[in-house]
C-alpha positions, 0 to 999 in steps of 0.5 A: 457536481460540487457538494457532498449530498450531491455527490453522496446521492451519485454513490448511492446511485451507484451501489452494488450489493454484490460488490460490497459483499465482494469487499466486505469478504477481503476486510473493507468493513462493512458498516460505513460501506455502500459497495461502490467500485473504485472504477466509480470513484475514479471516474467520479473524481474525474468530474468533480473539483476537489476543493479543500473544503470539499474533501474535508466535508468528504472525509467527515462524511465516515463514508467509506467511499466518500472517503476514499473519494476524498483521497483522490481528490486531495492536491498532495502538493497543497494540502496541510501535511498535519491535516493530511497525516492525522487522516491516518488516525481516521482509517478503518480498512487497509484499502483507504490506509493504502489509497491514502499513503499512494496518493497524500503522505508519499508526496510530504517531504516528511514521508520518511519521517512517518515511516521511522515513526510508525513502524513502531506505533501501536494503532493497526493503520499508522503501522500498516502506513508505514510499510506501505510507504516504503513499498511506495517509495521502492516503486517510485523511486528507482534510484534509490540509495542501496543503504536506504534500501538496507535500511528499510530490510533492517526495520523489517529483519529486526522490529516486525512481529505483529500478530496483525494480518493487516500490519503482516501482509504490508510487512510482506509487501515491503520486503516483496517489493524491495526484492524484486527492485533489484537482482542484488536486493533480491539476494538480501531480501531473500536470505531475510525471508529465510531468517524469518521462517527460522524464527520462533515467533510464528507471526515472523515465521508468516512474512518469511513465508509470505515472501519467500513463496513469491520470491521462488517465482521469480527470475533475473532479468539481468540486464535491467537488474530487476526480478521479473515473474517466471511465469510472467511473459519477460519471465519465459522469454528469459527461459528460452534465452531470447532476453537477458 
């Protein structure tokens, strides 16, 4: 399978209208939609040489699934960083802007550059885009710099009052996931969380509570210096002091 009606006739093939009415209700629009899985597309992907004229030819389709297709496909390593960074301007749904900051524009060197600069953009998925690029970079990169980390809580403390859910629930991520990174990031994601529930902008108020609810959920696994869910399985060894 190695041109796009081919493989656009695979995704039609594949469809389910349960599960775009599945996707349409969690903000994947509708309109440029078929309702095919990702585990579809994954394997999809598995079958299919990406070539850098394939995954263009994909993209231009506006298929949402062919689009997200497209991501998977891309060798970040290779691909043009401008080609890559001006996909964002393409996006209509949180999904293909997340897909597409995991698995393309975290691995540009300039990632970081992307991430000053869209924290302020105006366009929703450039925004989205940047925090979700720190939520990849705290994930992945598990020796990060404390002061990049304080960094990253700075733009969230001072810079994000966004009325937009998509741009909100990223604002989150981010500081969710700085959180648990480590039991000292923990403390000082926290005390963010409770500032932002403080704060007179209701939208502000959103991701402290957002964060916070998370965050009472968690517990010290001191000896590997993370947070690790209560509930969780480490979580209840924890509490019944089997772990540290």
């Amino acid at each position: 399978m190695d041109n796009v009606d081919e493989i656009l006739e695979y995704l039609k093939e594949h469809r389910s209208e349960k599960y775009k009415k599945f996707v349409t209700k969690l903000g994947i629009p509708e309109a440029n939609s078929l309702g095919v899985s990702m585990k579809v597309l994954r394997e999809l992907a598995k079958q299919v040489e990406g070539t850098q004229d394939l995954v263009e030819a994909l993209w231009n389709t506006g298929c949402h699934e062919a689009q997200l297709l497209a991501v998977l496909l891309v060798d970040p390593y290779k691909v043009a960083p401008k080609w890559a960074i001006s996909r964002i301007d393409d996006v209509h749904s949180w999904d293909l802007c997340d897909h597409l900051c995991k698995n393309v524009l975290f691995c540009l060197p300039e990632f970081e550059d992307l991430i000053l600069t869209w924290q302020r953009a105006e366009q929703l998925y450039r925004k989205r885009a940047a925090f979700v690029l720190i939520v990849c970079a705290v994930i992945h990169d598990k020796k990060l710099e404390e002061n990049v980390l304080d960094a990253y809580l700075e733009l969230i403390r001072k810079h994000q009052s966004d009325s937009r859910i998509h741009v909100k629930k990223a604002v989150s991520w981010a500081l969710r996931t700085i959180g648990k990174s480590s039991i000292r990031s923990f403390q000082k994601a926290k005390l963010i969380a409770t500032s932002l529930m403080e704060d007179s902008n209701v939208h502000r108020q959103w991701v402290g509570r957002d964060a916070f609810n998370e965050f009472n959920k968690l517990i010290p696994y001191t000896s590997k210096n993370r947070m690790v869910p209560k509930n969780g399985k480490i979580g209840k060894l924890i509490a019944e002091g089997k772990l540290q």
